[in-house]
C-alpha positions as CSV (number, residue, x, y, z in Angstrom):
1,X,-12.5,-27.0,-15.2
2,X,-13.3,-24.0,-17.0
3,X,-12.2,-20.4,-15.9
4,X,-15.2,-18.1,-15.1
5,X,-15.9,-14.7,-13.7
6,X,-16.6,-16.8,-10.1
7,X,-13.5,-19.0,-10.5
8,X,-11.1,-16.4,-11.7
9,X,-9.6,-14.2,-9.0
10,X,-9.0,-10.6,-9.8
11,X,-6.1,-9.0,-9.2
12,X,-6.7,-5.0,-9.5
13,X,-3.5,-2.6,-9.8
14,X,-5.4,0.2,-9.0
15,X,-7.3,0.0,-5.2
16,X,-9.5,2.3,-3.5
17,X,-8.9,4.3,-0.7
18,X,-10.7,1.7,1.6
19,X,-8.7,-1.0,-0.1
20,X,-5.4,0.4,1.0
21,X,-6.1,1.2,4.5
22,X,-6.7,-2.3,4.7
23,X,-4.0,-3.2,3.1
24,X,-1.3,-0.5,5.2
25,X,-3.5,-0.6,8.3
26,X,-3.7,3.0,8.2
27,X,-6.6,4.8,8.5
28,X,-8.6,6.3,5.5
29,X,-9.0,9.6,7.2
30,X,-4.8,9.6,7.8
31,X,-4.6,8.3,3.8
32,X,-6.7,11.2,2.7
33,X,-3.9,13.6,5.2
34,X,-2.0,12.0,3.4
35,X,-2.8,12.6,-0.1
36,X,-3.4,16.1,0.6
37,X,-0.3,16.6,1.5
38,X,1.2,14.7,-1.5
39,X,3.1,12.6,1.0
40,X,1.4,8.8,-0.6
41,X,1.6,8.0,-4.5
42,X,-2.0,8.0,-5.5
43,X,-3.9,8.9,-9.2
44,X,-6.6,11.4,-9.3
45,X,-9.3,10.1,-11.8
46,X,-11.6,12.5,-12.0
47,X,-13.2,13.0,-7.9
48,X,-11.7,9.2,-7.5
49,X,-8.5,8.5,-5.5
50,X,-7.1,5.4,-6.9
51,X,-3.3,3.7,-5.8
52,X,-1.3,1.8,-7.7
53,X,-0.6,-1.5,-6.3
54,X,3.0,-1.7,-7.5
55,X,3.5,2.0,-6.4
56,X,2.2,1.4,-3.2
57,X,4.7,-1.6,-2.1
58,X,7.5,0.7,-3.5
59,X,6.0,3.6,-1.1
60,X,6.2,0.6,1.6
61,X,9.7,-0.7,0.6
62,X,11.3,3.1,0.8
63,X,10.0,3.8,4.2
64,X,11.7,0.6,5.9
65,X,14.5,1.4,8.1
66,X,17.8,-0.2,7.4
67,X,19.3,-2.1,10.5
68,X,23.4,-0.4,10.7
69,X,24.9,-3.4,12.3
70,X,23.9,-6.9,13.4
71,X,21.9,-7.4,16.7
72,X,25.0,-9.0,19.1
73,X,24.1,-10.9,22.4
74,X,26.5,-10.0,25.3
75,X,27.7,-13.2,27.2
76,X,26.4,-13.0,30.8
């Protein structure tokens, strides 16, 4: 089977605004607070707000929080 425009999925680096508030679950009005306030990597093209995929996950990755010490059940 040959690969078409139809067949070939697309994989973007740079998403919209919409795209990451899907993909965060945050809310594009909070991700426009946000970019205001410099406090989300995005890439000002022009008026356009793009993300970067890759910086995105990184954003995600450095806002976990570390467990300290391992979850222990007490013995009734």
């Amino acid at each position: 089977m040959a690969l078409t425009a139809e067949t070939t999925p697309i994989t973007r680096r740079l998403l919209s605004i919409q795209d990451v508030a899907v993909y965060t679950g945050l809310s594009v009005h909070t991700l426009y607070a946000m970019v205001s306030k410099r406090r989300i990597p995005h890439i000002k093209l022009g008026r356009l707000t793009k993300f970067d995929r890759v910086e995105i996950d990184k954003w995600i990755a450095s806002k976990s929080v570390k467990v300290h010490r391992p979850f222990q059940v007490l013995a009734s």
